[in-house]
C-alpha positions in Angstrom: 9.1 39.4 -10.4 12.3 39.0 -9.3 15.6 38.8 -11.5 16.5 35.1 -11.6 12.5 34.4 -13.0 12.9 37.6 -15.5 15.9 36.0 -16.7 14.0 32.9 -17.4 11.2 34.3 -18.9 13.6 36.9 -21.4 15.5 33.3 -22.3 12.5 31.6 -23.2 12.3 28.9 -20.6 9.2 26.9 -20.6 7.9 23.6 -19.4 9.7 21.1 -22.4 7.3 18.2 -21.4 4.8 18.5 -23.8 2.5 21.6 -21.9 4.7 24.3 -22.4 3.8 26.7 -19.6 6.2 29.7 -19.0 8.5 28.4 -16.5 9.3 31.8 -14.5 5.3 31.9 -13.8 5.5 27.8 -12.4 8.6 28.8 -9.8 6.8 32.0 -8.4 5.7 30.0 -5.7 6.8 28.3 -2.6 7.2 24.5 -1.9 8.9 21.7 0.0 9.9 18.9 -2.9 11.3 19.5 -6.7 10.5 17.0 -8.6 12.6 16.1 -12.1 10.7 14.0 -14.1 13.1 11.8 -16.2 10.6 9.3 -16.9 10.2 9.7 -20.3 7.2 6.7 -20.6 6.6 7.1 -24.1 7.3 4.3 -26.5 10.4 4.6 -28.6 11.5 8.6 -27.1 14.8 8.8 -25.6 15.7 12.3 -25.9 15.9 12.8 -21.7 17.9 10.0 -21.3 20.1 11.7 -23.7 20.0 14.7 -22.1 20.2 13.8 -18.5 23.9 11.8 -19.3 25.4 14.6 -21.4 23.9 17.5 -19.1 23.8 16.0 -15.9 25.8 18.7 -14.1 23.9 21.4 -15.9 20.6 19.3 -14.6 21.7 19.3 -10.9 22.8 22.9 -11.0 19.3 23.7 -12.7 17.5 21.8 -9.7 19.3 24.0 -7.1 18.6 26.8 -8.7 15.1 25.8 -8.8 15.0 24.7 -5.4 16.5 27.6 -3.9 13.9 30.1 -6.2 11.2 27.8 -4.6 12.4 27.2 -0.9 12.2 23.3 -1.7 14.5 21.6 0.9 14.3 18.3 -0.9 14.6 17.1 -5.1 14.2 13.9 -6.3 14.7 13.0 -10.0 12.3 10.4 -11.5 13.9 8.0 -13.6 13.0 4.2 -14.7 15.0 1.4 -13.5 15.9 0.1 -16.7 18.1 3.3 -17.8 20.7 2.1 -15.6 23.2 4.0 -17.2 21.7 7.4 -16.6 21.4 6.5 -13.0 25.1 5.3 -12.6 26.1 8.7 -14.6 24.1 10.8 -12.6 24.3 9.2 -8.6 27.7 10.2 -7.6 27.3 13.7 -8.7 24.1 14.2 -6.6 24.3 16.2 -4.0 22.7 15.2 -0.1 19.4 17.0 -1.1 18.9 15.6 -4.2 17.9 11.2 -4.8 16.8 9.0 -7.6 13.4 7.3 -7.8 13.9 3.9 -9.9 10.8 3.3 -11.5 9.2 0.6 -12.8 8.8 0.8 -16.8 5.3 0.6 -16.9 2.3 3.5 -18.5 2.1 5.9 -17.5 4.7 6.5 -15.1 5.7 9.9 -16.9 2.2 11.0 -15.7 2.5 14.1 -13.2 0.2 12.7 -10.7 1.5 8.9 -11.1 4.6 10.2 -10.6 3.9 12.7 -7.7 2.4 9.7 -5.6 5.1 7.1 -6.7 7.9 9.2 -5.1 5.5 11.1 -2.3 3.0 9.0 -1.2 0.8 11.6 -1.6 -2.1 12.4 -4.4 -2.4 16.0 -6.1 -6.2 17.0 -5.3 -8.6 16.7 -8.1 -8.8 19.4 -9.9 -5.7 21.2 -8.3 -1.7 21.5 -8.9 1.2 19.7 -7.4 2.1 23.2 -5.8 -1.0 22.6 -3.3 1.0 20.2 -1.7 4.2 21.3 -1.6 5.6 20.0 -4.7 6.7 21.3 -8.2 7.4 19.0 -10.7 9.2 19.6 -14.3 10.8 17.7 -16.9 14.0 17.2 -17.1 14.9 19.4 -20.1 13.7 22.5 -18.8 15.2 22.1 -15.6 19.1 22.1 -18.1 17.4 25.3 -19.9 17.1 26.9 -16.6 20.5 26.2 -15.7 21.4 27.4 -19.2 19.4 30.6 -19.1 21.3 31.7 -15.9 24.4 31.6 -17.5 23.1 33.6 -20.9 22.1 31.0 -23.1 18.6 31.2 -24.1 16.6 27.9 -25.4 17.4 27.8 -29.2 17.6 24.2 -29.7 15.5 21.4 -28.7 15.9 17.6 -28.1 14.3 15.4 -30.4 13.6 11.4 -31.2 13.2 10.4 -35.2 11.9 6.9 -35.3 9.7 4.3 -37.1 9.6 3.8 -40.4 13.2 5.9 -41.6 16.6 4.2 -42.5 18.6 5.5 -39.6 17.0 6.3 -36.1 18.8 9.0 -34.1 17.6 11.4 -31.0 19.9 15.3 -31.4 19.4 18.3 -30.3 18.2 20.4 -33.3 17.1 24.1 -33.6 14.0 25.3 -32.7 12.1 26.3 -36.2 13.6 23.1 -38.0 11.0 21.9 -40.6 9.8 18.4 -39.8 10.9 17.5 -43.3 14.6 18.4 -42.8 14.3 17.0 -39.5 13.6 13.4 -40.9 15.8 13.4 -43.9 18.8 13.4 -41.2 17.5 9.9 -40.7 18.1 8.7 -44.4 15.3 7.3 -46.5 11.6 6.5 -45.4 10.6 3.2 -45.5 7.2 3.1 -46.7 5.7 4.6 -49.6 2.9 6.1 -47.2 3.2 7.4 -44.2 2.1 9.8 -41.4 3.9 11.6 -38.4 3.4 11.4 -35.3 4.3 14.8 -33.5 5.3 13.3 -29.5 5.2 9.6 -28.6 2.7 7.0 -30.3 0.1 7.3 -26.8 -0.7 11.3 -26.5 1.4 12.2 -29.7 -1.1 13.9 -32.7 -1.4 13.3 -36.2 0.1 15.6 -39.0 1.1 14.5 -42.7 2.7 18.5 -42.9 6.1 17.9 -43.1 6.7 21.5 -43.6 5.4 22.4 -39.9 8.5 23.8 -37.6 10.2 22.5 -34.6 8.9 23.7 -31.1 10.6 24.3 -27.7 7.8 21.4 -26.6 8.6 19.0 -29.7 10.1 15.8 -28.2 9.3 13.4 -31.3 9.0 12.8 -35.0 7.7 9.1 -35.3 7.4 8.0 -39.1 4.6 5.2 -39.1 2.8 3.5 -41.7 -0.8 5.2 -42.8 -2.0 1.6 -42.3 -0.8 1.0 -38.9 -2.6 0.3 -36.1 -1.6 3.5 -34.1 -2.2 6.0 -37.0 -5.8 4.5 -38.2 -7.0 5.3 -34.5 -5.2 8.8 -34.9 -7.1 9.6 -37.7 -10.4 8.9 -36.8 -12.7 11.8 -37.6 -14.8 12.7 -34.1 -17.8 11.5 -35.5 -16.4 8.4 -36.4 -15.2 7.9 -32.7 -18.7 8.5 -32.1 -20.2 6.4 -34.2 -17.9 3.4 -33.3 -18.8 4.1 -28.9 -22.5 3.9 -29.9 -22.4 0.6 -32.1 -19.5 -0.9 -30.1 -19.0 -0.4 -26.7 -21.0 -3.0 -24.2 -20.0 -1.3 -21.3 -17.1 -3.9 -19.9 -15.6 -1.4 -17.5 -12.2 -2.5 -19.0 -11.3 1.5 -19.9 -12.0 2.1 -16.3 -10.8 -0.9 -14.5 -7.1 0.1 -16.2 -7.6 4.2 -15.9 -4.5 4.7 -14.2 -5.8 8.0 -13.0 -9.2 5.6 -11.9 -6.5 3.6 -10.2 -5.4 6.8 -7.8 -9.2 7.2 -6.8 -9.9 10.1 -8.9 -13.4 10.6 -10.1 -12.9 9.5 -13.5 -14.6 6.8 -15.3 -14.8 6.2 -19.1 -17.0 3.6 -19.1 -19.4 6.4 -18.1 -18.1 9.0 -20.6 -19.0 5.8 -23.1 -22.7 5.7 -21.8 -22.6 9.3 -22.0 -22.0 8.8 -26.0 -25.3 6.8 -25.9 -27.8 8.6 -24.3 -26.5 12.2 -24.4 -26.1 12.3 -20.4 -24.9 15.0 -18.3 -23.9 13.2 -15.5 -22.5 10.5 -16.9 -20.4 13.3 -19.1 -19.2 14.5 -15.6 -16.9 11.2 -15.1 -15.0 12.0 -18.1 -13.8 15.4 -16.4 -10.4 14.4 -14.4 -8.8 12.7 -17.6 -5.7 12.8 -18.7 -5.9 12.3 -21.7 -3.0 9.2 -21.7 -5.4 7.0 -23.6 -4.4 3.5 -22.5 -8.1 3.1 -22.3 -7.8 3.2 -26.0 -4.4 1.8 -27.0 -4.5 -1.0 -25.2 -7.6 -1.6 -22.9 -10.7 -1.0 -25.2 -11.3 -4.6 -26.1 -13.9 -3.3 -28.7 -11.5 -1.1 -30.9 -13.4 2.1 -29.5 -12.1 5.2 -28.1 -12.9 5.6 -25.1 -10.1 8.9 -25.2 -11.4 10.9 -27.6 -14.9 10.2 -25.8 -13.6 11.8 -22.7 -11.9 14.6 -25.0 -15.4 15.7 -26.3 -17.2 15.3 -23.2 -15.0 17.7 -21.8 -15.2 20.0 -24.3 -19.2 20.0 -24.3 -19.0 20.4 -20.4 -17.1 23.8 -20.9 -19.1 24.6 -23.2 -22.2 24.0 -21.2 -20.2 25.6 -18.2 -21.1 22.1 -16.5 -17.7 21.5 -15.4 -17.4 20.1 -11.6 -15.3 23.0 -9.1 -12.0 21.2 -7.2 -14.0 21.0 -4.1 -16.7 18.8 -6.1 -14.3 16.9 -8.3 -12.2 16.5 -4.3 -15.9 15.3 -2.6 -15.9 12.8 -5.0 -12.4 11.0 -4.7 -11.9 8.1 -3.4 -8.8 6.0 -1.7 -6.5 4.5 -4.3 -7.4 1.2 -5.7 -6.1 -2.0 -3.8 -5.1 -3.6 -6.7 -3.4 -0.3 -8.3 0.2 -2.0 -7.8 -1.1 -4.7 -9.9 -2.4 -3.7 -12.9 0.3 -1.5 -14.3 0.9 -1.9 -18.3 4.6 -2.9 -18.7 5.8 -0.7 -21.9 7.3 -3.6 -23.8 3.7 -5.4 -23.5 2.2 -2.0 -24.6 4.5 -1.6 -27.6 3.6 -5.1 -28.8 -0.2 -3.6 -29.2 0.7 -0.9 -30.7 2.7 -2.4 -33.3 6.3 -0.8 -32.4 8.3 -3.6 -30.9 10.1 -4.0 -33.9 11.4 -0.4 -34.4 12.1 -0.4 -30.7 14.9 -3.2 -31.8 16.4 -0.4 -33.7 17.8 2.5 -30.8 17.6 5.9 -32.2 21.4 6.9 -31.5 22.8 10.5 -30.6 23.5 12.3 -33.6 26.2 14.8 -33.1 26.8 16.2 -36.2 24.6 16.9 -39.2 24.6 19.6 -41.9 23.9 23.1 -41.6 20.3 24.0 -41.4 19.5 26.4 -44.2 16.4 28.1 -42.7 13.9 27.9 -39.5 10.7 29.7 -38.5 10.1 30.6 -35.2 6.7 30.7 -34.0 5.8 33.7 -31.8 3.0 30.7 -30.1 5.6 28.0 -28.7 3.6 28.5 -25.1 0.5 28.6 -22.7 -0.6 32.4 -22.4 -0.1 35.6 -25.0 2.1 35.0 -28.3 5.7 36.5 -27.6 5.9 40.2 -29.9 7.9 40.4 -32.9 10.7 42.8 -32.7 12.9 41.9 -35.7 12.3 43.0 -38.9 12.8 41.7 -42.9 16.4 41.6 -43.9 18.0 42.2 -40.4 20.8 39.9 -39.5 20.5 37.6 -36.5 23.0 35.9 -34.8 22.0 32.1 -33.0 20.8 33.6 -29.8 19.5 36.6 -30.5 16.1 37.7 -29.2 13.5 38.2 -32.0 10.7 38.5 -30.3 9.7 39.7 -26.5 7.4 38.1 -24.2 4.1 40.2 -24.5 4.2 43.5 -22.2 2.0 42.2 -18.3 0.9 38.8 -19.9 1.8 35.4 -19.2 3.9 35.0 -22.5 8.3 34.4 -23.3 10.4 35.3 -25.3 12.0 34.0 -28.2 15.3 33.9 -30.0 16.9 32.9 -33.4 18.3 29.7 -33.4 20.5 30.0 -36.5 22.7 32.9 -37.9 21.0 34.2 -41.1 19.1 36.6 -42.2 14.9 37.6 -41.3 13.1 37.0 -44.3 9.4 36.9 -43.2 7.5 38.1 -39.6 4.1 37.4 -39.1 2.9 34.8 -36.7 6.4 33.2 -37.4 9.2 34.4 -37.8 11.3 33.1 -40.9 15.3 33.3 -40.6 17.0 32.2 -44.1 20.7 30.7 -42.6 23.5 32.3 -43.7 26.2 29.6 -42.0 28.4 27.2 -44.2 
């Protein structure tokens, strides 16, 4: 490994979109185009847009960096059409080998592969990685930490979105370790006497009522919604019920696959299938549920039937593996067909999309940058903020940290990161997490 990835794996780097993989292991490759995805297509987040006006230099310098690591001669930074002022900030400090896609605001244009074909033309093979055709794409965020890690600063905070049902909206960058709890009460009084969180956006975000669970280098959102609501009902749906529900209701429309945006591109996927699969315990018809994304607009908003075709395609994956009936690349690549002819037309415009899932009115409300807030008291780091082996512990109870100080090392000839404190204070616990009381005024 050479020095600029060890750097980025010792400062914790790692892919802020919602996956989490170690960044130094994604760049040890070579490619042609660096993508930035600034997209950010989930309802009611808009911690990039945040982050690409306040750190657009840092973002630019981190896409060089990147691109030079990777040999890319080209970067291109995703970014919707209607964030016009993000664009304006960020075009005349773009350099020749770096441009802007304007995207439309439609579902999921965040996607990896939608937005790999949107600004290539090309598709990312079934089954395979953007690297296979030349292309590495990462958010937006962990493109600034990259540039941030070169100069010494490891990821310690994180940017986040607190919406729904709370008094005062805001996106800030808060530490990593934060409890959800003191995370929310910077946005005033909740609105509702009960209430559940959504960790992420309201379409791939999960379902928690812990409010005493910590902020992650992946968390992007902390959406308050009503227990009653529309979005967290479907949320909270045991399995079986999902089951139960594809076997009474479903009468096999072919709306879930007619809108599968991933259908759309020619993939092998199709949920109606997945949804016969339910039915008559079929194999084959399991199979289609295989290349899913898991962005369940088949659920959200195409399911006319108030099934789930999602969590279908979820558990017929999971049987597959279990099975060891999953389809290799080459068969999942056999399969694929060209992209739809109506593709262009059947995107799901996001203000549409928010109307069915109930959010247009806190979408009225913009969650503003919060600059200052009160000193956080205490966080705990968990050594598991990542794909691959937990980072090892190397702090113990009652040292003092300072904000920036590694606590933990990325596991010894593993895929794994670091981590570091992201308060001054003192270690008062280490197990799987460890605990830092703040000792800052």
């Amino acid at each position: 490994m050479n020095p600029f990835l060890q750097q980025l794996q010792s400062a914790g780097v790692v892919g802020a979109g919602g996956a989490g993989f170690p960044i130094y292991m994604k760049l040890n490759c070579h490619v042609d185009t660096l993508i930035a995805n600034g997209a950010e297509c989930e309802p009611l987040l808009n911690k990039d847009q945040f982050l690409m006006l306040q750190d657009s230099q840092a973002l630019i310098k981190g896409m060089e960096m990147v691109m030079a690591q990777v040999g890319a001669s080209r970067g291109i930074i995703g970014i919707k059409k209607k964030n016009s002022q993000t664009i304006t900030t960020l075009r005349p400090l773009l350099p020749a080998s770096i441009s802007i896609l304007e995207m439309e605001d439609t579902y999921p244009a965040g996607d990896e592969v939608e937005l790999v074909y949107r600004a290539t033309g090309q598709r990312i093979p079934a089954g395979g990685l953007p690297k296979d055709i030349g292309i590495v794409v990462n958010n937006v965020e962990s493109l600034i930490n990259v540039y941030w890690a070169s100069q010494d600063k490891p990821v310690t905070e994180t940017m986040v979105t607190v919406h729904g049902e709370v008094e005062r909206p805001f996106t800030a960058r808060l530490p990593v370790g934060m409890r959800y709890a003191d995370a929310i009460a910077l946005a005033g009084r909740i609105t509702c006497d009960d209430y559940v969180i959504i960790e992420g956006g309201p379409m791939m975000g999960s379902v928690t009522r812990d409010v005493f669970k910590p902020l992650t280098k992946t968390s992007s959102g902390l959406l308050i919604l009503k227990a009653q609501s529309r979005v967290a009902k479907i949320k909270e749906r045991s399995d079986a019920q999902a089951v139960k529900i594809a076997r009474s209701a479903c009468d096999q429309c072919g709306q879930c696959t007619a809108l599968c945006p991933r259908a759309l591109l020619g993939y092998p996927v199709d949920p109606r299938k997945a949804m016969r699969a339910a039915l008559m315990a079929d194999t084959n018809h399991a199979q289609a549920a295989q290349p899913c994304c898991g962005c369940n607009l088949c659920t959200m908003w195409s399911c006319p039937e108030g099934a789930d075709p999602q969590r279908i395609c979820r558990l017929a994956k999971q049987g597959l593996g279990a099975q060891n009936l999953m389809r290799s690349p080459q068969q999942l690549q056999a399969n694929t067909l060209q992209v739809h002819p109506l593709k262009a037309y059947r995107g799901v415009a996001t203000s549409r999309l928010m109307r069915r899932l109930e959010v247009l009115d806190y979408y009225q409300r913009p969650a503003e940058y919060l600059q200052n807030f009160p000193v956080v008291k205490q966080v705990s780091i968990s050594l598991q903020q990542h794909i691959g082996r937990p980072a090892e512990s190397i702090v113990e109870v009652g040292q003092q940290v300072k904000k920036g100080d590694m606590v933990a090392r990325a596991a010894a000839d593993s895929l794994s990161v670091a981590m570091h404190a992201s308060i001054d204070g003192q270690v008062i616990s280490v197990s799987d997490q460890i605990v830092i009381e703040g000792t800052g005024e």
